[in-house]
C-alpha positions as CSV (number, residue, x, y, z in Angstrom):
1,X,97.3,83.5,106.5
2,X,97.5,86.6,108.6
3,X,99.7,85.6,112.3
4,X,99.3,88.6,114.0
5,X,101.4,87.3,117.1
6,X,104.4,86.7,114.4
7,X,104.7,89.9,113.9
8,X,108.1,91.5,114.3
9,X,108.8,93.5,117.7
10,X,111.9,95.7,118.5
11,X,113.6,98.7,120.0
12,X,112.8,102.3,118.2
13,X,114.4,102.8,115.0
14,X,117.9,105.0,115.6
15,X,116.5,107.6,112.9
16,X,113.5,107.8,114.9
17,X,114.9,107.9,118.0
18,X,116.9,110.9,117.2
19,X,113.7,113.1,116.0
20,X,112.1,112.4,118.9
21,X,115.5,113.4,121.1
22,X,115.3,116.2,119.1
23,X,111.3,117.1,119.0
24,X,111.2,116.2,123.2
25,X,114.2,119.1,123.4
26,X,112.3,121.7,121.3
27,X,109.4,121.5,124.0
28,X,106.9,121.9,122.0
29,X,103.1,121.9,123.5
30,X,101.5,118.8,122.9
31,X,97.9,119.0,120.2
32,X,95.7,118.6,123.2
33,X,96.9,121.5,125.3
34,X,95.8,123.8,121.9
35,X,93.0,124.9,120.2
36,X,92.5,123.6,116.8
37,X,93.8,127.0,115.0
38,X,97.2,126.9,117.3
39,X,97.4,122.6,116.0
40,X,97.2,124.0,112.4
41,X,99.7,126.5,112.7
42,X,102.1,124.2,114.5
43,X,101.3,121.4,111.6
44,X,102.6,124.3,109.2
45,X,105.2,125.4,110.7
46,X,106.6,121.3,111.0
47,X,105.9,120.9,107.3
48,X,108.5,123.0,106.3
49,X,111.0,121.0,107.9
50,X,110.9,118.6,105.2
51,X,112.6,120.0,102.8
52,X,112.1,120.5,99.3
53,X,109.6,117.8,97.2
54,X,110.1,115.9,94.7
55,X,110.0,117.5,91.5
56,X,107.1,116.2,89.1
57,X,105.4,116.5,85.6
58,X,102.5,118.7,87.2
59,X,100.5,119.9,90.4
60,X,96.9,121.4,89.5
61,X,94.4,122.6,92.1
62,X,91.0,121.8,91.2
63,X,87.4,122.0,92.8
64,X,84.8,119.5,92.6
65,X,81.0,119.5,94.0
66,X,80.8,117.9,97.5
67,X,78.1,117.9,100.2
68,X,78.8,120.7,102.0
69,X,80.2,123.1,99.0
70,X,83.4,123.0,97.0
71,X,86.2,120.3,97.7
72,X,90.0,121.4,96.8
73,X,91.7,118.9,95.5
74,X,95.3,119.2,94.5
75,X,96.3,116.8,91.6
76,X,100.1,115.2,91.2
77,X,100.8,113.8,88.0
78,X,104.4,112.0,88.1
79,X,107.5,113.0,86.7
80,X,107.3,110.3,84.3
81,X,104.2,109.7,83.4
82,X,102.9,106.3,81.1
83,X,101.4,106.6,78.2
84,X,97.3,106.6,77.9
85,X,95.0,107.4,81.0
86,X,96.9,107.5,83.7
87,X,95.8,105.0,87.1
88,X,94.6,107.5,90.1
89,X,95.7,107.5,94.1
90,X,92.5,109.3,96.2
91,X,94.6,110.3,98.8
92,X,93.7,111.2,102.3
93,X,95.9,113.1,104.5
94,X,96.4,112.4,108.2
95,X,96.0,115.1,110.9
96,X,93.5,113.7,113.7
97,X,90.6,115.2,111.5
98,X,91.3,118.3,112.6
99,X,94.7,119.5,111.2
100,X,96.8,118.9,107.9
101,X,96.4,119.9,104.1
102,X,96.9,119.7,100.4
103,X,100.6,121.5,101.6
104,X,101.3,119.2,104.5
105,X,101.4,115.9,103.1
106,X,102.3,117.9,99.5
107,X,105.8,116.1,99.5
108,X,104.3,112.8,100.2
109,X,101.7,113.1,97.6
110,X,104.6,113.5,94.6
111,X,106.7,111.2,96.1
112,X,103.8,108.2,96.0
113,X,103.2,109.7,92.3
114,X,106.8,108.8,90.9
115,X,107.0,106.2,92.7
116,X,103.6,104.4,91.8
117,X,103.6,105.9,88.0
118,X,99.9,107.0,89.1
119,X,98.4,110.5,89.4
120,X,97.6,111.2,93.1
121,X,94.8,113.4,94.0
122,X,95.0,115.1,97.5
123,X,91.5,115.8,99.3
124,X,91.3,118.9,101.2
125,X,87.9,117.6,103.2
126,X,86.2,119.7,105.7
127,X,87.9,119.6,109.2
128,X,86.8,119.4,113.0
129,X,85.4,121.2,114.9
130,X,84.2,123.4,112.7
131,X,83.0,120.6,110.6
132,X,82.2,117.3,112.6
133,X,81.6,113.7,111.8
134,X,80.4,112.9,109.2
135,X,81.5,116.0,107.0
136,X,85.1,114.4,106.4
137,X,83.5,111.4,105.4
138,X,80.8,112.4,103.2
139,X,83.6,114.8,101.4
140,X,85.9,111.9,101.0
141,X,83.3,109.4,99.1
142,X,82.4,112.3,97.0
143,X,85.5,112.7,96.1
144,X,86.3,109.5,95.2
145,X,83.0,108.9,93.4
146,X,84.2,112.1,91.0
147,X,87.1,110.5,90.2
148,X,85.5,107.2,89.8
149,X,83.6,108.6,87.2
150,X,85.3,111.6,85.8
151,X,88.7,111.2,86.0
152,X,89.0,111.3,82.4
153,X,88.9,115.1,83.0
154,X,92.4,115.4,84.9
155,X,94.1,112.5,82.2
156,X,92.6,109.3,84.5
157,X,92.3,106.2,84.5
158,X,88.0,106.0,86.3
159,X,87.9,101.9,86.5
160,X,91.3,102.1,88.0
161,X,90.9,104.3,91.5
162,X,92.8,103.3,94.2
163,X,91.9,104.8,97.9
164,X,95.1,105.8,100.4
165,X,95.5,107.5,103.4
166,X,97.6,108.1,106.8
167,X,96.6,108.3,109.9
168,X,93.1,110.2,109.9
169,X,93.5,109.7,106.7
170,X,93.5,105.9,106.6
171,X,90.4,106.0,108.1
172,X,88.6,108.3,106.0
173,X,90.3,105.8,102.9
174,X,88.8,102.7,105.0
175,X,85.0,104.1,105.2
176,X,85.1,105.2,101.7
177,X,85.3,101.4,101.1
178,X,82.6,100.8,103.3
179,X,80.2,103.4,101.5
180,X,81.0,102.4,98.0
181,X,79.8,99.0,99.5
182,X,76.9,99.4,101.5
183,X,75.7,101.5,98.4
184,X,76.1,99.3,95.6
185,X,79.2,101.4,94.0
186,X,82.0,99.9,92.5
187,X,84.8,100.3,95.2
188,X,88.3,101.3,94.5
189,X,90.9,98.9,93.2
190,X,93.2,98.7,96.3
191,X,92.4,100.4,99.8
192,X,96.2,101.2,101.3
193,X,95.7,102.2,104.9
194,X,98.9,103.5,106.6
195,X,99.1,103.4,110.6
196,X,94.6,104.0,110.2
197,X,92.5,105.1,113.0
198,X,90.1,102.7,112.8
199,X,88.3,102.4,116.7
200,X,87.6,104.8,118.8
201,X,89.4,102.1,121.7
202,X,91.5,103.6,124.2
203,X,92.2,101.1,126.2
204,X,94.1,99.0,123.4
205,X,97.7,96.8,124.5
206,X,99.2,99.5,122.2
207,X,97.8,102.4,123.4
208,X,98.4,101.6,127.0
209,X,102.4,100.7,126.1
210,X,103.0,104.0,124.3
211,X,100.7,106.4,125.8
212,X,103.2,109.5,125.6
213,X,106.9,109.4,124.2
214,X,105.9,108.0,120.7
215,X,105.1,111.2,118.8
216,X,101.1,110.7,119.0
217,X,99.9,110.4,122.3
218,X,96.8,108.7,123.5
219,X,95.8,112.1,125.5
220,X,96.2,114.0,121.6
221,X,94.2,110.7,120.2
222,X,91.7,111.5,122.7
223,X,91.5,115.3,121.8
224,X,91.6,114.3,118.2
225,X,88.7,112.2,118.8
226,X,86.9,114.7,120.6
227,X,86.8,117.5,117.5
228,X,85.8,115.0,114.9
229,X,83.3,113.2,116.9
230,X,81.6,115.1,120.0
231,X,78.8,113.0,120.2
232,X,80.2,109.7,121.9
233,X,77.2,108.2,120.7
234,X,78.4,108.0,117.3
235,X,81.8,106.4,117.5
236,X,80.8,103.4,117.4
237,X,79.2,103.7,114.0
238,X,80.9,102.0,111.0
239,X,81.7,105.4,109.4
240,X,83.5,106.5,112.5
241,X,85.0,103.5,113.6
242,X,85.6,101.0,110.2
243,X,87.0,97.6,113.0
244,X,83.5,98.4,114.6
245,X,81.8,97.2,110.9
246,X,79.3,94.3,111.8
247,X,80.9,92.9,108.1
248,X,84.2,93.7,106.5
249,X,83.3,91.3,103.3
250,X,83.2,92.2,99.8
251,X,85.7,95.0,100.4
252,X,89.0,96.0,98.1
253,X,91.8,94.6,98.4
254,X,94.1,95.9,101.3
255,X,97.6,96.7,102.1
256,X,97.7,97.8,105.9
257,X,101.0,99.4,106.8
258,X,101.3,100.0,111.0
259,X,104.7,101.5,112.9
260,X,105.6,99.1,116.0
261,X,105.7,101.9,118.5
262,X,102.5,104.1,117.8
263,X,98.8,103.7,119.7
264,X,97.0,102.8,116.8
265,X,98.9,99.8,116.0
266,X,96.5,97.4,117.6
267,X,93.2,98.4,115.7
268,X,95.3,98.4,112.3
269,X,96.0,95.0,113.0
270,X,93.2,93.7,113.8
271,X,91.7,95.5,110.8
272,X,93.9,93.6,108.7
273,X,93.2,90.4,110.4
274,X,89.4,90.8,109.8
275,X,89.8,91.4,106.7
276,X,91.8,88.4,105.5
277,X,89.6,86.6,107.9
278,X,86.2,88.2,105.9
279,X,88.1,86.7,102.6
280,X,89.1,90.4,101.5
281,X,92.9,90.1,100.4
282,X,95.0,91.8,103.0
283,X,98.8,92.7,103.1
284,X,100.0,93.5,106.8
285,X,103.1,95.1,107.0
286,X,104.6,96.5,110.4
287,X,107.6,98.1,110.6
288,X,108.5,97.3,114.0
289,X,110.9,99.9,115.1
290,X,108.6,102.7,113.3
291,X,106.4,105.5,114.9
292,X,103.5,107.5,113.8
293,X,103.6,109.7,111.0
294,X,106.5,108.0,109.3
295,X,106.3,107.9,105.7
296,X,105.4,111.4,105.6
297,X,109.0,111.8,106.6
298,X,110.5,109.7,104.2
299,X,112.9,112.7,103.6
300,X,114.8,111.5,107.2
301,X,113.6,108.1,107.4
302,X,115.0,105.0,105.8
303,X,111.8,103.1,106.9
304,X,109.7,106.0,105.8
305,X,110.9,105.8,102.1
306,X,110.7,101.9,102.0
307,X,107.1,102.0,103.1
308,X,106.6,104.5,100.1
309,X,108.2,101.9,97.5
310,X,105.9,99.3,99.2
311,X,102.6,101.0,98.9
312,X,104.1,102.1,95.9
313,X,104.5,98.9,94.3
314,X,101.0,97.2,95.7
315,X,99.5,100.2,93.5
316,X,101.6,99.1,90.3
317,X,100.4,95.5,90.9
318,X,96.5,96.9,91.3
319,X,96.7,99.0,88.8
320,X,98.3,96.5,86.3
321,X,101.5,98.2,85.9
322,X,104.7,96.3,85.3
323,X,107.6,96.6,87.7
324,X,107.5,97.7,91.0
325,X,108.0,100.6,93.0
326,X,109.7,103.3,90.5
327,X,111.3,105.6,93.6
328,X,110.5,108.8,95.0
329,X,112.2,110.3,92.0
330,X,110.4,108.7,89.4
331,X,113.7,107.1,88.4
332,X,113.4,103.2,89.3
């Protein structure tokens, strides 16, 4: 059973601590005192600070249909692949909706490949403003569904599709669980949400206790909130806001990962809690002196890289791989 008030609490993680000592020294502006185009190029300029990825079997771009035109999607198979059809990770980067890419969360993408022994495939889906709710949703089911039924065609595994995301990304990972429900489509095989947006709440315990000097800020949430979904009126709908879902039964099994210190902590745990309460088998993990955007920089983070081998290893055990976690290297 899920004990939400169990949960571990403690002071920031040293290794965090000292990137945000040395992120508060750089002075950088915060997301929502730019435009959307100035958040981007920031976002690039911050992926290259973590260093070089993990070396792999092969990275192929593809495109596939989607509702609004063509949907890059950059495919990771791992260093050491198995043998047959390989299982496949629909990943979802984070980025508020608005920022991130098949290079931003490139280095995360091979590192969950060797790791899990499971070709990941990165979805470039359309981004806010220029695209609003629900274009990044309706892109992310479609992609799924491909791969749900072609995956054959990039050496997959289609009856074993896993949906995973970060941030933004988490959410986007969460409603595709909800569509493949509500429209009678088999759902992935594990839906791992990492630190999700999942309610368009402000006014959360977490939100309030680390409002600015965690990384994310509610005032960017906010801004994020307001690209992606400009019409209030629609935040509270399912596809927007997955914790708002009248019923989380009959969804895939769930591993929700959430960082101790970050505003979105609250609706990821109470996520988690419905769903074990809803009968959908739920892992929480929180790793209490963590904040936002952690596993992306594994590289730097000793938390980062053991929430990797974690997600890692739920996938294995979906999937019905032997073992567990096989290391960012591929060499577990």
């Amino acid at each position: 059973m899920l004990m939400l008030e169990d949960l571990p609490t403690g002071p920031v993680d040293p290794q965090a601590r000292d990137f945000l000592d040395r992120l508060n020294a750089a002075s950088l502006p915060t997301v929502d005192k730019l435009t959307p185009a100035q958040a981007r190029a920031q976002m690039e300029v911050s992926a290259r600070f973590l260093g070089r990825p993990p070396r792999v079997s092969e990275v192929r771009d593809v495109k596939i249909d989607g509702p609004g035109g063509p949907i890059p999607i950059r495919v990771v198979r791992p260093i050491r692949p198995d043998e047959g059809p390989l299982p496949v990770v629909v990943y979802f980067h984070g980025g508020g909706w608005v920022v991130g890419d098949l290079a931003s969360h490139e280095g995360l993408c091979r590192a969950l490949a060797n790791a899990s022994g499971a070709i990941v495939a990165s979805v470039g889906y359309r981004l806010a403003p220029e695209h609003p709710f629900p274009a990044a949703a309706d892109d992310a089911f479609a992609a799924y569904s491909w791969f749900a039924s072609r995956a054959g065609e990039v050496g997959g595994d289609p009856s074993r599709v896993a949906a995973c995301g970060d941030s933004a990304g988490g959410n986007l990972a969460a409603v595709v669980c909800l569509m493949a429900r509500d429209r009678g489509v088999p759902g992935p095989t594990l839906q791992a949400l990492a630190y999700p947006a999942l309610d368009c709440d402000f006014e959360t315990e977490s939100y309030r206790r680390f409002a600015e000097g965690h990384l994310l800020s509610r005032d960017e949430m906010m801004w994020y909130w307001d690209q992606y979904l400009p019409d209030r009126a629609d935040r509270a709908r399912p596809y927007a806001s997955p914790l708002r879902a009248e019923s989380l039964a009959g969804l895939p099994p769930a591993l929700v990962i959430t960082a101790g210190h970050d505003v979105l902590r609250d609706e990821g745990e109470r996520y988690a809690g419905r769903l074990h309460a809803e009968g959908v088998p739920t892992t929480l993990s929180r790793y209490p002196g963590m904040i936002h955007g952690f596993l992306r920089r594994y590289p730097f983070f000793d938390e980062g890289r053991r929430a990797v081998d974690e997600v890692a290893t739920a996938l294995r055990r979906a999937f019905g791989l032997t073992g567990t976690s096989r290391g960012v290297d591929g060499a577990g």
